[in-house]
KOLGULO-288992 format. One line per field, with one value per residue (C-alpha): residue number from 1; residue in one letter; chain; x, y, z. Coordinates in Angstrom, 2 decimals. Example, Ala and Ser with C-alpha at 12.3 -4.5 7.8 and 13.67 -1.06 7.14 Angstrom:
REM residues 2
seq = c(1,2)
type = c(A,S)
mol = c(A,A)
X = c(12.30,13.67)
Y = c(-4.50,-1.06)
Z = c(7.80,7.14)
END
This chain:
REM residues 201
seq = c(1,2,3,4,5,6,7,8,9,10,11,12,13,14,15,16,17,18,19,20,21,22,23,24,25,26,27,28,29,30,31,32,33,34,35,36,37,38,39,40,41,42,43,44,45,46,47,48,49,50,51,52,53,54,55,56,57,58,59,60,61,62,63,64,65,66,67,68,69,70,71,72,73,74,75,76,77,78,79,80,81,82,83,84,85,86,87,88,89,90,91,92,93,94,95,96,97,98,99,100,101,102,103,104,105,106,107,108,109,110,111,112,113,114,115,116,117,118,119,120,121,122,123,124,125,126,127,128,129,130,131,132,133,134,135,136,137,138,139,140,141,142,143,144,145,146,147,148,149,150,151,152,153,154,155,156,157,158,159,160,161,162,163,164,165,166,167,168,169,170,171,172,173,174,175,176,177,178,179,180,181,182,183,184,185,186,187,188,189,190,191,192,193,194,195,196,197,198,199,200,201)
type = c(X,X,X,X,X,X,X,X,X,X,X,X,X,X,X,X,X,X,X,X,X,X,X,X,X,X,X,X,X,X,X,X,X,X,X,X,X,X,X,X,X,X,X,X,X,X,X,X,X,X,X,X,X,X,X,X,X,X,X,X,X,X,X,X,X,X,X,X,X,X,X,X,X,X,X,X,X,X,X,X,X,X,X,X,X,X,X,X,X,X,X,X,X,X,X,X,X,X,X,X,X,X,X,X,X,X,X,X,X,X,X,X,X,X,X,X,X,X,X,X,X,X,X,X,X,X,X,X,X,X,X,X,X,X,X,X,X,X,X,X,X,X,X,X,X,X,X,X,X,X,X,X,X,X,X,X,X,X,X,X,X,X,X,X,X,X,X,X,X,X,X,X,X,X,X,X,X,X,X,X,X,X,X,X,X,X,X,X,X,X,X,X,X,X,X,X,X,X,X,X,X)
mol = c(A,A,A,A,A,A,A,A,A,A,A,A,A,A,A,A,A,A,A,A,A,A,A,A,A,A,A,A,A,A,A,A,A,A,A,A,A,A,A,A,A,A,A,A,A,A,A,A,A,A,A,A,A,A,A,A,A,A,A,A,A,A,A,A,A,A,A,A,A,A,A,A,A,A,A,A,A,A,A,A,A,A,A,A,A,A,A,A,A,A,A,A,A,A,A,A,A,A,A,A,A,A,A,A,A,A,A,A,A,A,A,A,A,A,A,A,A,A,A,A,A,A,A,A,A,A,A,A,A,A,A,A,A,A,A,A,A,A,A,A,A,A,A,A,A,A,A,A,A,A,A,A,A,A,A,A,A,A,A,A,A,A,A,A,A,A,A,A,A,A,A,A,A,A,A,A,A,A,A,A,A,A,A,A,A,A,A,A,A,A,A,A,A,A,A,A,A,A,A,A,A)
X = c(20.38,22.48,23.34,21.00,18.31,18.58,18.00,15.10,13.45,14.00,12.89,9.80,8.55,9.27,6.86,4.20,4.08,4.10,0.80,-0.75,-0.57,1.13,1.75,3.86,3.05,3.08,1.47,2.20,2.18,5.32,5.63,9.67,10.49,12.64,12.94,12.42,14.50,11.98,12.23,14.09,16.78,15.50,13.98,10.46,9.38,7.73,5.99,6.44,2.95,3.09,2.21,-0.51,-2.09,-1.77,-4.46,-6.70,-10.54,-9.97,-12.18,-13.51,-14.70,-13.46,-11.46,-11.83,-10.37,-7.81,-9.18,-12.81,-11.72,-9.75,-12.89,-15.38,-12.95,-12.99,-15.41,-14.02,-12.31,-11.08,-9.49,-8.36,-6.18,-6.06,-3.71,-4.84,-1.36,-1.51,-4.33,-4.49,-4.01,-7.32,-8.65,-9.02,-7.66,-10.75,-10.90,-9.48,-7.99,-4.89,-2.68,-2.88,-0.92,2.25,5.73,9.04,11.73,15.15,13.33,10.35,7.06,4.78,1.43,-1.27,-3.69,-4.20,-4.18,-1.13,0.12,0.96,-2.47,-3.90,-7.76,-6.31,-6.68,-10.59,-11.20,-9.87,-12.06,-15.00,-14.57,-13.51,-16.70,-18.80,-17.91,-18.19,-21.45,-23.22,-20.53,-18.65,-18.99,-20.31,-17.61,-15.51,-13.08,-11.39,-8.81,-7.96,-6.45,-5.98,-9.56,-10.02,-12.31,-13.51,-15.89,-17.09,-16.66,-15.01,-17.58,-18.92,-15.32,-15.47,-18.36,-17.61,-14.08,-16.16,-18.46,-15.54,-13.64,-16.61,-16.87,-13.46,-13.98,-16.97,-15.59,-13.74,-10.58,-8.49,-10.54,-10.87,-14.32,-17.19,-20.98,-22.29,-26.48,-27.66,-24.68,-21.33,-18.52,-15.49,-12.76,-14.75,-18.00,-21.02,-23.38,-26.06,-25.42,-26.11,-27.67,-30.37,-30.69,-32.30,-34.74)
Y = c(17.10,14.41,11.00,8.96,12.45,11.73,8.00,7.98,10.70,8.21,5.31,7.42,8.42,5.09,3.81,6.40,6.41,2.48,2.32,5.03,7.53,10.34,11.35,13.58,16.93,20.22,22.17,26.34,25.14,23.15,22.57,22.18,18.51,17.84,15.08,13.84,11.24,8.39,6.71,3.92,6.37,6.00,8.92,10.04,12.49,15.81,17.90,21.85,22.73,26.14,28.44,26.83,26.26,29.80,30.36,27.25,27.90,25.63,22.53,23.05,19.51,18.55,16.11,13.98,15.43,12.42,13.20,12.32,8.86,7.90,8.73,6.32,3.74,3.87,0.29,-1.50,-4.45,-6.09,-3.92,-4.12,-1.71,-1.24,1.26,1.82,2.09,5.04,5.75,9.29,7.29,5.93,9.35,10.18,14.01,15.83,15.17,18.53,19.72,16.74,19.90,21.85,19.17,19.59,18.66,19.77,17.77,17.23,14.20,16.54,17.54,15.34,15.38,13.60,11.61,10.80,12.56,13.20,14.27,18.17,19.69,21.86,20.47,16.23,15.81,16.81,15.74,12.03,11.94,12.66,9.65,7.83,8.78,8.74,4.87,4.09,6.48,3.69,2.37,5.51,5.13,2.41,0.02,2.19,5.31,6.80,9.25,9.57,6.60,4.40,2.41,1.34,-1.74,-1.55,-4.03,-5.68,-9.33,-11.78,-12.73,-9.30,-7.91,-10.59,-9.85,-5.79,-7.05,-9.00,-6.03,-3.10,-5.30,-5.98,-2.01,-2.01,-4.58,-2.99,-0.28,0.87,2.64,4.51,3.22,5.21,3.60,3.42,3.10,5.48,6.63,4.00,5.81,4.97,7.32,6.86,9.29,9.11,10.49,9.91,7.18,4.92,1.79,-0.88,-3.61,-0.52,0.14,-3.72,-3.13)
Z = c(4.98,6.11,4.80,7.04,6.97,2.78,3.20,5.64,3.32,-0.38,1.72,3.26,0.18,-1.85,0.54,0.61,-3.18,-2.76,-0.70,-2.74,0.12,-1.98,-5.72,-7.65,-7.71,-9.62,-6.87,-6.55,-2.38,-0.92,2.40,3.75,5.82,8.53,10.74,14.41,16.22,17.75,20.85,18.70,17.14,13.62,12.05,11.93,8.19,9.34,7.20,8.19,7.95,9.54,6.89,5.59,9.62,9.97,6.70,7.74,9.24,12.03,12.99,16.74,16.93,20.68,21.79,24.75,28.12,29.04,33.01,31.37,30.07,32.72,35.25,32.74,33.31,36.97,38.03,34.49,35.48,32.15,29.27,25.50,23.84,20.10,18.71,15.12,12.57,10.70,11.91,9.77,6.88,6.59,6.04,2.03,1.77,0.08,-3.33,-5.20,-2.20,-2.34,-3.59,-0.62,1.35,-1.16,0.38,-1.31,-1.52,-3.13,-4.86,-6.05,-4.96,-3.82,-1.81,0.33,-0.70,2.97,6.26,7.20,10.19,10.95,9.47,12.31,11.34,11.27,15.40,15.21,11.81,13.37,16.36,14.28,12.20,15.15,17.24,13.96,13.51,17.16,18.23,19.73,21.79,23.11,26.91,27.22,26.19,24.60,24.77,22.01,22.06,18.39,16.92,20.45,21.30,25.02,25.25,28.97,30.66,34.19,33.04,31.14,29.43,28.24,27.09,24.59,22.59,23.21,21.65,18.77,18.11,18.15,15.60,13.47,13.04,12.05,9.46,8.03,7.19,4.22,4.68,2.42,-0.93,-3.96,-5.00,-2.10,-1.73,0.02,0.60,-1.93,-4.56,-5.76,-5.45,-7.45,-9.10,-12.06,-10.52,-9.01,-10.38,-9.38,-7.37,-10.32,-7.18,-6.60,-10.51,-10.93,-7.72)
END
């Protein structure tokens, strides 16, 4: 690697292990990096997923046909975009299955704790969640195509409360958390136990 490749990859995963987005590891898997150039020049961490694609049952959930989209947005005559950062990264890797995701690097092993980017099932798995969170609105004020939302609407008037109501989904959910109640249950690291508000009902 170069001088620059070796800098982008210390500051890349100083960062990751930073937000909590990967951890030291000691799996038997290790995936090779490499970089990209972005539009910008700087460089972009890719993880060389390849071998472990080639094993993986694939997810057939679709994704949108961009002609599809385009063609619901046809009469729309006010629009929000929202590009979500990271987008991936507000997807927990299945617990137990973190090791699969391994990286190897001069610095160590390390792997996910998050989606990242590379894994042949992460596209569907994404629009899943996406559509999951958004069921209600797909179509009719909303297109998604995986981590970028299109808020469409006739008027002024209704594009801001579609803009309110898209954003209040975003808020109520709970991205990349290690504790969460879910079904009346709390899931946690440690287990599954008994939401304590439902215990004193």
């Amino acid at each position: 690697m170069s001088e620059k490749e070796l800098k982008s990859l210390k500051e890349y995963i100083d960062e990751m292990l930073g937000k909590g987005f990967i951890r030291s590891s000691s799996s038997p898997a290790g995936a090779p990096v490499l970089f990209a150039k972005k539009k910008d020049g700087t460089l972009r961490l890719c993880v060389d997923y390849r071998a472990l694609n080639k094993i993986t049952k694939k997810n057939r959930y679709p994704l949108p046909l961009i002609g599809t989209l385009v063609d619901q947005l046809r009469k729309a005559k006010i629009f929000t975009k929202i590009d979500l950062r990271a987008g991936y990264n507000n997807v927990r890797v299945a617990q137990g299955h973190e090791w699969k995701t391994a990286f190897r690097t001069r610095y160590g092993s390390f792997e996910y704790l998050v989606m990242p980017f590379g894994l042949t099932n992460a596209p569907s798995a994404f629009q899943f969640f996406m559509n999951e969170i958004f069921h209600d609105m797909v179509d009719v004020c909303v297109v998604i195509y995986l981590d970028d939302i299109l808020i469409y609407s006739d008027d002024e008037e209704s594009h801001v409360e579609h803009v309110r109501k898209v954003l209040e989904r975003l808020r109520a959910n709970q991205f990349h958390v290690d504790t969460v109640e879910y079904l009346g249950v709390i899931i946690s690291p440690l287990g599954v136990s008994m939401d304590p508000e439902k215990v004193k009902a």
